[in-house]
C-alpha positions as CSV (number, residue, x, y, z in Angstrom):
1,X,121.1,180.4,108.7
2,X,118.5,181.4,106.3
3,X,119.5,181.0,103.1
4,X,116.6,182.2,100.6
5,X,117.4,186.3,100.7
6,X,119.2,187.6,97.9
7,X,121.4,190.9,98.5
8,X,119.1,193.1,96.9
9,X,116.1,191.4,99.4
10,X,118.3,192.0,102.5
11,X,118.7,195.3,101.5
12,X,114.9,196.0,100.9
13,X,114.2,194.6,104.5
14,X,115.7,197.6,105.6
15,X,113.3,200.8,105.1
16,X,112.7,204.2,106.5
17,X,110.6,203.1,109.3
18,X,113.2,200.4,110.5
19,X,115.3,201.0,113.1
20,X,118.8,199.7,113.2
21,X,120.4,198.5,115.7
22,X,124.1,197.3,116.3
23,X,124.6,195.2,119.4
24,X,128.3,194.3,120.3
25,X,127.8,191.0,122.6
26,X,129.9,190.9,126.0
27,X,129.5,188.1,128.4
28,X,127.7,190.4,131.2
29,X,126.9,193.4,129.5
30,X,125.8,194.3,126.0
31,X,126.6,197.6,124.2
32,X,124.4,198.9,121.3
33,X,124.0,202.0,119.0
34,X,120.9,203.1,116.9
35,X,120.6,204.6,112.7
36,X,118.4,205.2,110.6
37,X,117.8,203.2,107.3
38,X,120.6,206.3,105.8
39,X,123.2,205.4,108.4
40,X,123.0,208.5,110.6
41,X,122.7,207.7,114.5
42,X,119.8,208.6,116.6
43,X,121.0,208.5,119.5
44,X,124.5,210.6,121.3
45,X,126.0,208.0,123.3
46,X,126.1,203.8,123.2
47,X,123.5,202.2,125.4
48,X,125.2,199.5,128.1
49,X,123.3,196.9,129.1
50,X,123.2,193.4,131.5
51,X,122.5,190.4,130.5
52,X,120.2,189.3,133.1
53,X,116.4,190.4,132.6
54,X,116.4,194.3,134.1
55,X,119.0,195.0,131.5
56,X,116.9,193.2,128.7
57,X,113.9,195.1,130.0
58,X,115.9,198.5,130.2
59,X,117.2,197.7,126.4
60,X,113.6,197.0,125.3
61,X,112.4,200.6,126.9
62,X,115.2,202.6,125.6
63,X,114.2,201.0,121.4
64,X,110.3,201.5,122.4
65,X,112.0,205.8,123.4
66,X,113.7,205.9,119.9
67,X,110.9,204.2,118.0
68,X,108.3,206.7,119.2
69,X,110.8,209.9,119.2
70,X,111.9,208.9,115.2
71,X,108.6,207.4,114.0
72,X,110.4,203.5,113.7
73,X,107.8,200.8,113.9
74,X,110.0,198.0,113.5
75,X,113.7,197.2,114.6
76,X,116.3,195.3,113.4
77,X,118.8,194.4,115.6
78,X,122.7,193.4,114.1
79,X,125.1,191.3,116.1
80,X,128.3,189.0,115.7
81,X,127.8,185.0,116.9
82,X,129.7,185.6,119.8
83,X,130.2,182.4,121.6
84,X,127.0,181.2,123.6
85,X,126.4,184.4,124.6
86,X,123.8,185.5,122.1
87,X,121.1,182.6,123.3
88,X,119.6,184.0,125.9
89,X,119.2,187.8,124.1
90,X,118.0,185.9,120.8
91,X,115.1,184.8,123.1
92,X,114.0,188.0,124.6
93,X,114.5,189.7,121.4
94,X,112.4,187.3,119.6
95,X,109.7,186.8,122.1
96,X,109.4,190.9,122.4
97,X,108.8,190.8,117.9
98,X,111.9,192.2,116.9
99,X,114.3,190.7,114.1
100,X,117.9,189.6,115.0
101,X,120.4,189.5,112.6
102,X,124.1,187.8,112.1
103,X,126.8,189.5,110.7
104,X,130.3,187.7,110.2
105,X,133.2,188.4,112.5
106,X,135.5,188.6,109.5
107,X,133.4,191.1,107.8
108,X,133.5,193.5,111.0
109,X,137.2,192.9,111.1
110,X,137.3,194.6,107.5
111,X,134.9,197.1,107.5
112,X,135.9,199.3,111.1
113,X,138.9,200.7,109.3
114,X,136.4,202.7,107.5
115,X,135.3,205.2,109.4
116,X,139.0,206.0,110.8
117,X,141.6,204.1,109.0
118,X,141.8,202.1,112.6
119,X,141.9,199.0,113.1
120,X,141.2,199.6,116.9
121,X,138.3,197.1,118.5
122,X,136.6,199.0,121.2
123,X,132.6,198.4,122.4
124,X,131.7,202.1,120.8
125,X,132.9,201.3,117.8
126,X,132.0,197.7,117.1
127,X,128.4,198.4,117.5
128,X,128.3,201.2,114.7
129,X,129.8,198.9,112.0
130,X,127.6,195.6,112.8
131,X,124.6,198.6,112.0
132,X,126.2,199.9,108.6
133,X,126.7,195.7,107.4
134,X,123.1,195.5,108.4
135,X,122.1,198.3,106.3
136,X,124.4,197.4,103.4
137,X,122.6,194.1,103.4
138,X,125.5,191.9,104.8
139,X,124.0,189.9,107.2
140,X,121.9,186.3,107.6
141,X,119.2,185.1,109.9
142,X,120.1,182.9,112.6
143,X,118.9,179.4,112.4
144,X,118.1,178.5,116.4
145,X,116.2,175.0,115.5
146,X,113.0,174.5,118.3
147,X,110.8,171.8,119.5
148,X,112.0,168.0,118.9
149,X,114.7,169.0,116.7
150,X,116.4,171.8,119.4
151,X,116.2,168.3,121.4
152,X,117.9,166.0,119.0
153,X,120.7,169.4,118.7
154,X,121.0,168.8,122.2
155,X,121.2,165.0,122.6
156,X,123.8,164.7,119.6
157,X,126.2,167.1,121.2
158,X,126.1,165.2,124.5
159,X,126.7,162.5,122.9
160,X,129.8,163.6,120.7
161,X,130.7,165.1,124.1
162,X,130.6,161.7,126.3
163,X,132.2,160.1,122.9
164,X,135.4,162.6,123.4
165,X,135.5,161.6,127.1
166,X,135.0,157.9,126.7
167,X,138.1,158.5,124.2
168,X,140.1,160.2,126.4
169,X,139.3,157.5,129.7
170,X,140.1,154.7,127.0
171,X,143.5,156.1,126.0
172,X,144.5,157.0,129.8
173,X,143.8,153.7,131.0
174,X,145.7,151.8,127.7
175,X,148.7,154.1,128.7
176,X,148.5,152.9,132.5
177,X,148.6,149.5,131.0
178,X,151.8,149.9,128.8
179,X,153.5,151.4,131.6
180,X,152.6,149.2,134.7
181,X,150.8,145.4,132.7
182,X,152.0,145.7,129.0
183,X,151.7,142.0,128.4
184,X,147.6,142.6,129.1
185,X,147.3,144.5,125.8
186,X,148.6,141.3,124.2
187,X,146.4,138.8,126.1
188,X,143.1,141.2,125.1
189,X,143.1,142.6,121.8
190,X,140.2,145.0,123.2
191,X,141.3,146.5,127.0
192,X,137.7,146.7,127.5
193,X,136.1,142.8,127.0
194,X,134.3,142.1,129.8
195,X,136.1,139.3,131.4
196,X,139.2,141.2,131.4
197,X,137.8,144.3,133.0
198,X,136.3,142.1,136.1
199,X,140.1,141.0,136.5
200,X,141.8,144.7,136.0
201,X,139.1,146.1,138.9
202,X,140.1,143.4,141.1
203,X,143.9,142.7,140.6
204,X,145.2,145.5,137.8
205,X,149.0,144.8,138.6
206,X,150.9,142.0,137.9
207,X,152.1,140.9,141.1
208,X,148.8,141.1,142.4
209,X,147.3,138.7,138.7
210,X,150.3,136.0,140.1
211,X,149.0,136.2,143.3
212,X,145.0,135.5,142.2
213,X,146.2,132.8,140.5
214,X,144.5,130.8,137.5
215,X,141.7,129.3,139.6
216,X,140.7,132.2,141.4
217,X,140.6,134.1,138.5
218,X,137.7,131.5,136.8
219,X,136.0,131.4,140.0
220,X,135.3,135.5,139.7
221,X,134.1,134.5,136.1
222,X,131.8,132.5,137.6
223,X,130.5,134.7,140.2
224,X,129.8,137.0,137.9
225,X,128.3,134.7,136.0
226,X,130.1,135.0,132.7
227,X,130.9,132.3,130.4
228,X,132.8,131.0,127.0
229,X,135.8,130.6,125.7
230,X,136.6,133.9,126.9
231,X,136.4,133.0,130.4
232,X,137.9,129.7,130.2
233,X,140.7,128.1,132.4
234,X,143.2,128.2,129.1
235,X,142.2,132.0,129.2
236,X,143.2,132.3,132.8
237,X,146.1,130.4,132.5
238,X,147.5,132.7,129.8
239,X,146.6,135.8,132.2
240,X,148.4,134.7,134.8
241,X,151.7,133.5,132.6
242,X,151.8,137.1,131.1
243,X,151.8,138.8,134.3
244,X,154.7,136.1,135.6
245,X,156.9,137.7,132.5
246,X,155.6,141.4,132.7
247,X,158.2,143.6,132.2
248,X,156.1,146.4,133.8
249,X,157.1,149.0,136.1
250,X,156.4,148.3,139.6
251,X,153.3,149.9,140.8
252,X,151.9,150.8,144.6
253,X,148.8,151.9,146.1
254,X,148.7,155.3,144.0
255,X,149.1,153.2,140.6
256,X,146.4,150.9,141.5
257,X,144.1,153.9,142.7
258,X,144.8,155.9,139.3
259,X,143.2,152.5,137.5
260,X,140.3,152.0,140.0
261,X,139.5,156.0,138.9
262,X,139.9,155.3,135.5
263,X,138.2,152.2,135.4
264,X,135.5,154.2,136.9
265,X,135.4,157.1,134.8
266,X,135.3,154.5,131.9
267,X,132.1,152.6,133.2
268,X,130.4,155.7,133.8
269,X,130.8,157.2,130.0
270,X,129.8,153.3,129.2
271,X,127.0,153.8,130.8
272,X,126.1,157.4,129.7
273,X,126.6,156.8,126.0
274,X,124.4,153.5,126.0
275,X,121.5,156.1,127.6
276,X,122.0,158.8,125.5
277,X,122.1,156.6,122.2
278,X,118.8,155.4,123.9
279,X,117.1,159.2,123.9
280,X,118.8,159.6,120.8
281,X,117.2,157.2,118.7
282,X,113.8,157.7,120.2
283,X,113.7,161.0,119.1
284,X,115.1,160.6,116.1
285,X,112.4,158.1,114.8
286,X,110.1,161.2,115.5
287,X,111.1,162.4,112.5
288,X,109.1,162.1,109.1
289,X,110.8,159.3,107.1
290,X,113.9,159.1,109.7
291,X,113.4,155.7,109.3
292,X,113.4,155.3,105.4
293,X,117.2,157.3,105.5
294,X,118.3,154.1,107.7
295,X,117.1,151.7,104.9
296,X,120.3,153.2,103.1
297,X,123.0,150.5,103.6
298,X,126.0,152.1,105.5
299,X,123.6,154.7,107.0
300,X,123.3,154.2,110.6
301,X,121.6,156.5,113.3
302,X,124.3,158.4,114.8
303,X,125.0,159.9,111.1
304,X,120.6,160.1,110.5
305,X,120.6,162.2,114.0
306,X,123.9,163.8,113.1
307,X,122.3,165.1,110.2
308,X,119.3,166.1,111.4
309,X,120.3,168.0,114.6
310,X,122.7,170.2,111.8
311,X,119.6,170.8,109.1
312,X,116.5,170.8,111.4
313,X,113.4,171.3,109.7
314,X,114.4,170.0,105.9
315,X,111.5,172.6,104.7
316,X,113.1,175.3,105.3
317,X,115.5,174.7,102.2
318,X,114.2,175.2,99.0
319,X,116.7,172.4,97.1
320,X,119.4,170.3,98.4
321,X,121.9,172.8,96.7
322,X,121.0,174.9,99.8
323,X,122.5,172.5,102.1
324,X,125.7,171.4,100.3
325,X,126.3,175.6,100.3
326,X,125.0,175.1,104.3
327,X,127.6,172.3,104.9
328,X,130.5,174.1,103.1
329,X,130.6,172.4,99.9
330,X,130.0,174.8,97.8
331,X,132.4,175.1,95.1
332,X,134.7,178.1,95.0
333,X,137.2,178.7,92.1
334,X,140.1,181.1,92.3
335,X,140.3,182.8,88.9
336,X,141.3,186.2,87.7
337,X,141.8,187.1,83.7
338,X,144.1,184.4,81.9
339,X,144.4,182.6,85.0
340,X,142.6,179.9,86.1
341,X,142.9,178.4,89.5
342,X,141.9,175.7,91.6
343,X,138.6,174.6,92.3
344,X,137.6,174.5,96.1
345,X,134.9,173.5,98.4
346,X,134.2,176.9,100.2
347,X,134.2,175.7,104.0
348,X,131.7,178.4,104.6
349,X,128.6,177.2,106.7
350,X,128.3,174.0,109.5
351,X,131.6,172.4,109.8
352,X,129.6,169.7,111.8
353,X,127.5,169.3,109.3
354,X,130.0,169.1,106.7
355,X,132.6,166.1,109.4
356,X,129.5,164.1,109.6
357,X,129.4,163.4,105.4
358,X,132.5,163.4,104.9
359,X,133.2,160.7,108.2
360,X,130.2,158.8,106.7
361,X,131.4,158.3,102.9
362,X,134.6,156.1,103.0
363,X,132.5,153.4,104.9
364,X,129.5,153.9,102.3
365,X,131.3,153.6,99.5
366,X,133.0,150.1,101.0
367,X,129.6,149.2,101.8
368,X,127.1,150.2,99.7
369,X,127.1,148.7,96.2
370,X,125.7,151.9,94.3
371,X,127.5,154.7,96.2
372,X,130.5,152.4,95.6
373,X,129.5,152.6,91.5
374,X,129.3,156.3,92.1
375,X,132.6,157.1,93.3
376,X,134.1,154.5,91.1
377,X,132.6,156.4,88.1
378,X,133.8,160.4,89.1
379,X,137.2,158.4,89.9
380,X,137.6,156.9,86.0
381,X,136.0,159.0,84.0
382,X,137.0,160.6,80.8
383,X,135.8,163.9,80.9
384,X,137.4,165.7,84.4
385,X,137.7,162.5,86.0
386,X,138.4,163.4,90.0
387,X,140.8,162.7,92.7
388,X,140.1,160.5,95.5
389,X,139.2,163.7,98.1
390,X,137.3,164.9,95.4
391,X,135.2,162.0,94.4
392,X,134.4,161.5,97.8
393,X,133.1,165.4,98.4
394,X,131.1,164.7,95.2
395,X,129.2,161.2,96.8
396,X,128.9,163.4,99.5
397,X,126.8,165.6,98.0
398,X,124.9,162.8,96.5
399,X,124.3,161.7,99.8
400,X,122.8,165.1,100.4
401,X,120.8,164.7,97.0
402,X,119.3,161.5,98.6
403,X,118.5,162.7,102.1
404,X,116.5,165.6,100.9
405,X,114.6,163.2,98.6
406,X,113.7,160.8,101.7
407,X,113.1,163.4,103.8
408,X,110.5,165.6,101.7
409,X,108.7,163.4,98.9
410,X,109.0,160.0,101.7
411,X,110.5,158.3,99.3
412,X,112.5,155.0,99.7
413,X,115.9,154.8,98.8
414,X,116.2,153.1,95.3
415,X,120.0,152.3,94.4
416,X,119.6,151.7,90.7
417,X,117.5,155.1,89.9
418,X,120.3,156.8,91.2
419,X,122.7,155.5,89.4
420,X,120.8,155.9,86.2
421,X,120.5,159.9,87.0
422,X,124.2,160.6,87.1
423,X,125.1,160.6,83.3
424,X,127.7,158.6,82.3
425,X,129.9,158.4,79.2
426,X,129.7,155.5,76.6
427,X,132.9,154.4,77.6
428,X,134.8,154.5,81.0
429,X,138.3,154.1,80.6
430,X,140.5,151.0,81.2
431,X,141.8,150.1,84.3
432,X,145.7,150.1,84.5
């Protein structure tokens, strides 16, 4: 989202040559309505169109008709985010000059009771209230990031994708194992070391650990040419003893097929997280001081990328203020006359971008001296001194503070300035 337009400047872009256009997005065919600047309609009945390229084309000849017929010589065109199923009309409409524009789903909701006191949905009538929030001003620019950063967008969300997968195969095979090899959880803290993988794809039931026995066991070790205390004799021995008193359910050819598969899935994810971490990071590093945010200790790359893929090009934001409002922590407070309410963070904007700080503080303020400071200091002090959620929204947006500062002046990440710019009373009170 663009963020720089006041009301009064959305308003403005709006004239008496625009034409307005209210798209209501469909997953094979589009429906759309033209107005004036005044709100009257140009046209007697709603346009359908397909989403393939002859309904783009036919949608592009049918605004070129109106354009001419009115005397229009732009056109800005108002739709909801439905979905993915905006993307590819975003391109056409942007490579053929014309602006698109985002109005909120919630705002639409409200506003088609207007017209007829109905709160009836229907693809005639959505596309004539998207036009009116577009001529009232209500609507943002959509944000559609290109080049590298589209391709660190991309890369991040396979990863948190193969991360959710890898998750999932992890916590299938640990429930295989507490229901047919408990006593394995006890002889491997981690299901997934290496040594006792090798053993699980080979024997993954108990019987069939007794009937490997202790040598055998070593001598696959060995032929896979792994070594240490991990694969030792004593570790073996242990193996095998915890599969003599399993108290596991007895298992057949489907249980030891369901762990082969899942096993399998497992290695695979393994294997496509360590490539996509790869891409990841390459890109990444294309970025302008990328690498001066990772001198930050407690900052590591998957929170950098993170962050980048959700902000894209850091010039387009005038102040860092613009990003804690893009990331939802704006403050909101809920006031009216004598009342005063509580003070909230708005939740309005990218609640990616707004997990991946939030996910990121607790260990930076365990592991980072100053950031630690920091927190400690909104925690205990005397003036509105904050809870523990709230102290860590407010290093948050420190955080934010500091990224924009690497990111746009190339600076390097100095602890002790920072904590000298946060103002601090002459006296913190004393610990209980």
């Amino acid at each position: 989202l663009i963020m720089n337009y006041t009301q009064n400047e959305k308003i403005e872009q709006v004239t008496e040559s625009t034409l307005v256009l209210g798209v209501d997005i469909g997953s094979s065919e589009h429906y759309v309505r033209a107005f004036d600047y005044r709100g009257r309609e140009l046209t007697r009945k709603v346009f359908r169109f397909s989403t393939d390229i002859n309904g783009f084309n036919s949608f592009y000849d049918w605004v070129t008709q109106i354009c001419i017929k009115h005397g229009k010589n732009e056109a800005m065109i108002g739709c909801e985010p439905t979905g993915h199923y905006w993307y590819t009309f975003y391109q056409f409409v942007k490579d053929h000059g014309m602006k698109l524009a985002f109005v909120n789903p919630a705002s639409v909701k409200k506003a088609k009771e207007l017209d007829d006191n109905s709160p009836k949905k229907t693809d005639l009538k959505d596309p004539k209230t998207i036009a009116k929030l577009v001529i009232d001003g209500r609507y943002s620019f959509p944000y559609v990031p290109e080049g590298i950063y589209a391709e660190i967008r991309e890369v991040v969300s396979s990863r948190d994708r193969i991360m959710k997968e890898l998750n999932a195969a992890s916590n299938r095979i640990q429930r295989w194992l507490k229901i047919y090899f408990p006593e394995y959880l006890t002889v491997y803290k981690k299901f997934d070391t290496t040594t006792g993988m090798m053993i699980l794809e080979k024997a993954p039931l108990p019987d069939m650990v007794k009937a490997l026995g202790a040598d055998h066991i070593v001598k696959i070790w060995r032929q896979q040419k792994v070594r240490g205390k991990g694969a030792s004799l004593n570790r073996a021995k242990t193996l095998v003893d915890a599969a003599h008193d399993s108290v596991g359910k007895p298992g057949g050819q489907g249980a030891v097929m369901e762990i082969q598969m899942l096993l399998e899935d497992h290695k695979v994810k393994k294997q496509q997280l360590e490539m996509v971490t790869t891409v990841m990071e390459e890109l990444t590093m294309q970025i302008p001081n990328a690498d001066k945010m990772l001198s930050v200790d407690g900052i590591g790359l998957v929170t950098v990328a993170g962050f980048i893929s959700e902000v894209g090009d850091i010039s387009r934001f005038k102040n860092p203020k613009q990003i804690q409002k893009y990331a939802g922590f704006e403050l909101v407070e809920n006031s009216s006359g004598k009342h005063k309410g509580r003070t909230t963070i708005s939740k309005r904007g990218r609640k990616k971008l707004r997990k991946i700080i939030y996910q990121v503080v607790l260990p930076l303020i365990r592991s980072n001296q100053e950031f630690g400071s920091i927190y400690d200091y909104y925690r205990k002090r005397i003036k509105n001194p904050l809870k523990g959620r709230q102290a860590m929204i407010a290093v948050g947006c420190k955080l934010i503070r500091v990224f924009f500062a690497i990111m746009t002046k190339g600076v390097v990440f100095n602890g002790t300035k920072m904590i000298e710019d946060i103002h601090r009373p002459t006296q913190l009170p004393q610990a209980a």
